[in-house]
Backbone as a ProteinNet text record, in pm:
[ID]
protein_1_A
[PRIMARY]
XXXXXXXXXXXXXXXXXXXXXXXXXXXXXXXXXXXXXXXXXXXXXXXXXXXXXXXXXXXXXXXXXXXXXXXXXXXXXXXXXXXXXXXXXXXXXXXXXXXXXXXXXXXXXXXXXXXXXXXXXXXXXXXXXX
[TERTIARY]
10122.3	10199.2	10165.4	10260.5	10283.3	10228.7	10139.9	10122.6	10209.3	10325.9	10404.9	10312	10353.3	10247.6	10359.5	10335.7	10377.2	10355.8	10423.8	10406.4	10329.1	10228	10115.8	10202.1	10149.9	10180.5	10067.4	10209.8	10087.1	10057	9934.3	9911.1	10006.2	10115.3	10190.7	10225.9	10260.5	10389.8	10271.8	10151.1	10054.4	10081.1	10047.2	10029.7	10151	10262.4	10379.1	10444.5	10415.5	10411.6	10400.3	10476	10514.7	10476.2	10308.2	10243.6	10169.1	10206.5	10142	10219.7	10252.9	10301	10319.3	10458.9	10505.4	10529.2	10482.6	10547.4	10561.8	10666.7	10706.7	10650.7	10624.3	10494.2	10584.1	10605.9	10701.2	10566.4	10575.1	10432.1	10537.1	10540.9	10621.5	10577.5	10424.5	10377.9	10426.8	10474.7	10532.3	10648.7	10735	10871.7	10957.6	10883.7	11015.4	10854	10928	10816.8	10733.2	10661.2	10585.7	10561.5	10597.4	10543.8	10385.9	10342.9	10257.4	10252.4	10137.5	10109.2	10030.2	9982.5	9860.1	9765.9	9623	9570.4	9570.4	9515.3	9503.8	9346.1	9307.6	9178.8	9104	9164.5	9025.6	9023.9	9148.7	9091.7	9035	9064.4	8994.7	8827.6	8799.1	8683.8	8564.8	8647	8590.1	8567.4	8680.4	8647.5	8538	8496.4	8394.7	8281.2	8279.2	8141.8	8067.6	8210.5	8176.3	8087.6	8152.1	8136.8	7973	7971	7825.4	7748.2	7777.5	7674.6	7667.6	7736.7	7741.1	7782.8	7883.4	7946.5	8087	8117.1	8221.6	8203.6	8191	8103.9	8251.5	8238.9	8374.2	8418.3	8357.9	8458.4	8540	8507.6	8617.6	8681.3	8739.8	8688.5	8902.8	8958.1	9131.3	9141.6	9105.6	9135.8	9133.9	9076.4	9070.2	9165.3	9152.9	9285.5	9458.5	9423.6	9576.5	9556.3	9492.8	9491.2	9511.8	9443.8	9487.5	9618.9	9663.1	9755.8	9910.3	9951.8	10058.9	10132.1	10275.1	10327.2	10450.2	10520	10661.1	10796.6	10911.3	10997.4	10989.9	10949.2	10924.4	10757.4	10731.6	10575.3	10462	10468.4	10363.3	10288.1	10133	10081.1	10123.9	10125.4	10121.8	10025.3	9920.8	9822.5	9676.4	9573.5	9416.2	9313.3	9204.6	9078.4	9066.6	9121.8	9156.6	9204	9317.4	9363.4	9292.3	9185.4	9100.5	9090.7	9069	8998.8	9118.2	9252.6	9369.4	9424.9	9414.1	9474.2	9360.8	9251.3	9145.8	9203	9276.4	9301.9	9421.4	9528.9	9596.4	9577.2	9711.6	9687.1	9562.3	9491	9422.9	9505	9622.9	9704.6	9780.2	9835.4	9871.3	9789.9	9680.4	9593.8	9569.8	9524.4	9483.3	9582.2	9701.1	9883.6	9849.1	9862.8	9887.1	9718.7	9642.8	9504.3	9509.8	9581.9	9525.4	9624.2	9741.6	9836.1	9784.5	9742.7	9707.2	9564.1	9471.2	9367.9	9388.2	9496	9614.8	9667.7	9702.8	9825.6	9667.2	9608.9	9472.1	9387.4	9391.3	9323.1	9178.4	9154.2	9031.7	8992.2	9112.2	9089.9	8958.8	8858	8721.9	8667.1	8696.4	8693.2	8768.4	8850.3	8966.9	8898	8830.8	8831.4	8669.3	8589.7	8484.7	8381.5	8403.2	8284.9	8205.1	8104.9	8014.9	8067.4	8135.9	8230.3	8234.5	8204.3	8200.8	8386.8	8392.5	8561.6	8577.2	8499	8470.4	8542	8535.5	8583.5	8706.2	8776.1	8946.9	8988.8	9090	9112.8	9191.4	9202.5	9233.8	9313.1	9377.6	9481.1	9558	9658	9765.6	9722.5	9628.5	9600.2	9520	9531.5	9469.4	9425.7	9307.9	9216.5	9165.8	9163.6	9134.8	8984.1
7358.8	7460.3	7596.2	7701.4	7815.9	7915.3	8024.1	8111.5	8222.6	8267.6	8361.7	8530.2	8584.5	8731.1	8822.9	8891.7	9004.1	9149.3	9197.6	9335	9451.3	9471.6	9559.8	9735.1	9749.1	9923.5	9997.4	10108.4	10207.8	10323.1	10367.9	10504.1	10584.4	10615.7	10704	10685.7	10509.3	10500.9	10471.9	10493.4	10491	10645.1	10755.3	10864.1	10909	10858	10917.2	10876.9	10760.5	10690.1	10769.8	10715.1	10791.6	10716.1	10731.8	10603.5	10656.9	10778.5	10831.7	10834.5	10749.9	10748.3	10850.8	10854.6	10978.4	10929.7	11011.8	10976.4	11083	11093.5	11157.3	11115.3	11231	11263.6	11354.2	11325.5	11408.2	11488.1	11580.9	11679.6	11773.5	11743.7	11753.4	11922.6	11895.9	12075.2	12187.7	12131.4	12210.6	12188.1	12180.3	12106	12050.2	11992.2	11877.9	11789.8	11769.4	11676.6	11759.4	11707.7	11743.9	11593.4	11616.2	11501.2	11526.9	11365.1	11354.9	11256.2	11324.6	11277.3	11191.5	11060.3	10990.4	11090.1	11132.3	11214.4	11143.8	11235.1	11173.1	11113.4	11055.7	11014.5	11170.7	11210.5	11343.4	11461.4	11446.2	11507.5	11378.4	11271.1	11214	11159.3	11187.1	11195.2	11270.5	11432.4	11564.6	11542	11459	11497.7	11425.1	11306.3	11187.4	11224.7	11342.2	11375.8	11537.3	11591.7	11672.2	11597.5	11450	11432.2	11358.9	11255.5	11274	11340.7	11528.5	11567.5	11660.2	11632.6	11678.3	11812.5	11859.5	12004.7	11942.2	11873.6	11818.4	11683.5	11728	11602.2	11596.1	11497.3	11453.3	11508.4	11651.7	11764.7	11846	11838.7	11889.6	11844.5	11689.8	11552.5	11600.6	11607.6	11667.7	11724.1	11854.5	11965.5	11942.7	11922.2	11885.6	11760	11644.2	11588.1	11665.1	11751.8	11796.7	11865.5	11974.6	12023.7	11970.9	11815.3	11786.7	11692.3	11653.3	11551.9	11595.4	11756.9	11776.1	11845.6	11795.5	11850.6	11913.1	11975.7	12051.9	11922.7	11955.4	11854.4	11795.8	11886.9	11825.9	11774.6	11753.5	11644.4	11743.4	11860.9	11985.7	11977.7	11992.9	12035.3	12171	12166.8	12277.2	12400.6	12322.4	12377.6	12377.5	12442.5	12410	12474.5	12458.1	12437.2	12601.9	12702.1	12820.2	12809.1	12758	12726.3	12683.4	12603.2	12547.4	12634.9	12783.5	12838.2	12853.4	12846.5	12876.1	12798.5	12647.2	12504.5	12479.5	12512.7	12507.4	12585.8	12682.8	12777	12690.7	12589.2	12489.1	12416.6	12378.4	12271.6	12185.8	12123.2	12014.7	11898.3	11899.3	11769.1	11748.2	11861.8	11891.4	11797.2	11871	11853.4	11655.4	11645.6	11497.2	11417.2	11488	11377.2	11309.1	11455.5	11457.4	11429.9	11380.5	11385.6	11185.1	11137.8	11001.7	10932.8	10995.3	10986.1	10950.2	11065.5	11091.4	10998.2	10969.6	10906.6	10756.4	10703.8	10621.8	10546.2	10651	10620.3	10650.3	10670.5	10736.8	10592	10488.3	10407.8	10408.9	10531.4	10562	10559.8	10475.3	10513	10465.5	10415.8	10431.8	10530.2	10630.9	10752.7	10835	10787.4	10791.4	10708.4	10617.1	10499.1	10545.9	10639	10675.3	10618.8	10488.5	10343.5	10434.8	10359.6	10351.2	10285.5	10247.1	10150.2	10280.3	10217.7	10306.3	10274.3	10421.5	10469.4	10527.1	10458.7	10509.1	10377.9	10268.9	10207.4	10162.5	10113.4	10108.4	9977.3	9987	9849.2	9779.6	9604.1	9562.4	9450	9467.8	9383.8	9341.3	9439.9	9421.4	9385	9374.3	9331.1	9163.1	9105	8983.4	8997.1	8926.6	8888.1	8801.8	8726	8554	8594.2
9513.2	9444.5	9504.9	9542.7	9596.3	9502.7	9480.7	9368.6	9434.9	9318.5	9357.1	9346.7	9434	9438.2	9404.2	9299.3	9264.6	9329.2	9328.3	9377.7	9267.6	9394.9	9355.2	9364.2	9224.7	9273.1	9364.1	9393.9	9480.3	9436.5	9455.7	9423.9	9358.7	9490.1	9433.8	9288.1	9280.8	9190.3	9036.3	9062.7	8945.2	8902.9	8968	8940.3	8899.1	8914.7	8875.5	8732.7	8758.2	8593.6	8455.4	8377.7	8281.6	8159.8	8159	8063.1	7924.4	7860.2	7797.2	7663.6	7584.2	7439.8	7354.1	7333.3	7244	7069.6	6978.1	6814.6	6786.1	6681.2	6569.8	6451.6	6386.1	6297.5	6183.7	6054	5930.4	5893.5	5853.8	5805.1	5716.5	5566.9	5450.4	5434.4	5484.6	5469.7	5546.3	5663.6	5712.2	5758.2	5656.8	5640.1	5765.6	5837.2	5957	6035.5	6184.1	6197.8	6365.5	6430.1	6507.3	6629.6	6717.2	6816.6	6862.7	6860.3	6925.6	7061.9	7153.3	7275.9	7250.9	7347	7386.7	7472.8	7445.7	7521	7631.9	7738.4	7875.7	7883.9	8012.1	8021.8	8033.2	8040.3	8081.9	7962.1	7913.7	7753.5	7624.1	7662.5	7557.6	7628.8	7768.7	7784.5	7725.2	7767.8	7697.2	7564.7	7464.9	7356.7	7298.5	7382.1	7317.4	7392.2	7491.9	7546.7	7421.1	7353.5	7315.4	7141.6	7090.6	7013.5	7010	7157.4	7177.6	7192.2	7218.3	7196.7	7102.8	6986.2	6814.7	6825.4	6943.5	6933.4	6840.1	6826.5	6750.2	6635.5	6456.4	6387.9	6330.9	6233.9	6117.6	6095	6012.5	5957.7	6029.5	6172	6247.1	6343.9	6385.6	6440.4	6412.1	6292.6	6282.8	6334.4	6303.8	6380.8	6541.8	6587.2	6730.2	6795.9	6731.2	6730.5	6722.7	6642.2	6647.7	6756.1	6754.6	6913.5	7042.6	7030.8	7183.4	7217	7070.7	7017.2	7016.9	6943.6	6944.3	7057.3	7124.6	7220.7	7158.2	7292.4	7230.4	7252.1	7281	7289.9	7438.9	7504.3	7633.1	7704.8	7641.8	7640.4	7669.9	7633.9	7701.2	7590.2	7596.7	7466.7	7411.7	7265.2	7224	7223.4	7199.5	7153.6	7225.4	7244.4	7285.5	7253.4	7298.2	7235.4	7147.8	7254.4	7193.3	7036.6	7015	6877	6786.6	6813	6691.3	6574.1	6582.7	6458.1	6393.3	6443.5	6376.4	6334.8	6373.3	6288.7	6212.5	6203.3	6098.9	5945.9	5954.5	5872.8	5831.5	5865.3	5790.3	5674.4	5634.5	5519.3	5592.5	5457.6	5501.4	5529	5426.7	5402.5	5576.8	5583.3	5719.2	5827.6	5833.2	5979.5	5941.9	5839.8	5763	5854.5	5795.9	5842.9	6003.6	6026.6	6137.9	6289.6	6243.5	6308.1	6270.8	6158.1	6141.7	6226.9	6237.3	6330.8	6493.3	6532.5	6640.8	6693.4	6586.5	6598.2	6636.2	6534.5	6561.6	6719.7	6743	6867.6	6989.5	6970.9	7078.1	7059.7	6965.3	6969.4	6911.5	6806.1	6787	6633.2	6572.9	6438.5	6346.1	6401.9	6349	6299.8	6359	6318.4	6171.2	6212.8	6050.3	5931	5982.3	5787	5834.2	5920.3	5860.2	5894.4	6014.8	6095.7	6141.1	6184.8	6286.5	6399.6	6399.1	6578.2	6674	6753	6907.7	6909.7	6909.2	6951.1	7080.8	7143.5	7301.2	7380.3	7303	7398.7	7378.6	7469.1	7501.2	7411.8	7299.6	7242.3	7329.6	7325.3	7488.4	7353.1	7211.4	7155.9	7192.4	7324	7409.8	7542	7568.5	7714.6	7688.1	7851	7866.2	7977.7	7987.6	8106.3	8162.6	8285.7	8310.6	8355.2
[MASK]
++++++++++++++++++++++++++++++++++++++++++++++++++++++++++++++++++++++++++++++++++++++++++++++++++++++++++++++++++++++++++++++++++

């Protein structure tokens, strides 16, 4: 039997890829809705190096989610690290909505129900491996 070989991507066509998950998010507090992004590897690196080294604990674990989470209609973040002290000053219900959301779609929601689970590592539900 012949094993059929699939075609490998290349570089290019990795980097160009358009692999980063978008949602719509209703936030009643601030009457319509807000998209969110999948962070990238290098802001959700930052944010689990900042959380290992306790510049970032639970109580402000939302806030920072929304920051790196919400984009405009065309996939740009809105918002960054600058913003923190000013989405801090939000509804709680707000940031809550919209951070369990984001924690959500980021794969990290250990963090949300409050674990001890390492949210560092990548959930692999949708993937398989021989």
């Amino acid at each position: 039997m012949v094993n059929k070989i699939e075609a490998v991507l290349t570089k290019d066509q990795i980097i160009a890829a358009s692999d980063r998950k978008t949602i719509m998010v209703d936030v009643p507090q601030w009457g319509g809705n807000v998209m969110l992004k999948e962070m990238s590897a290098k802001s959700r690196g930052w944010l689990v190096e900042q959380w290992d080294k306790k510049r970032i604990g639970v109580a402000t674990m939302p806030t920072y989610m929304v920051a790196l989470s919400v984009v405009d209609a065309d996939g740009k973040q809105l918002f960054n690290i600058d913003d923190i002290e000013s989405l801090a000053q939000k509804s709680v219900a707000a940031i809550d909505i919209i951070s369990a959301a984001a924690l959500k779609l980021n794969g990290m929601e250990p963090i949300a129900e409050g674990t001890d689970k390492d949210f560092t590592k990548t959930p692999s539900a949708d993937s398989s491996s021989d």
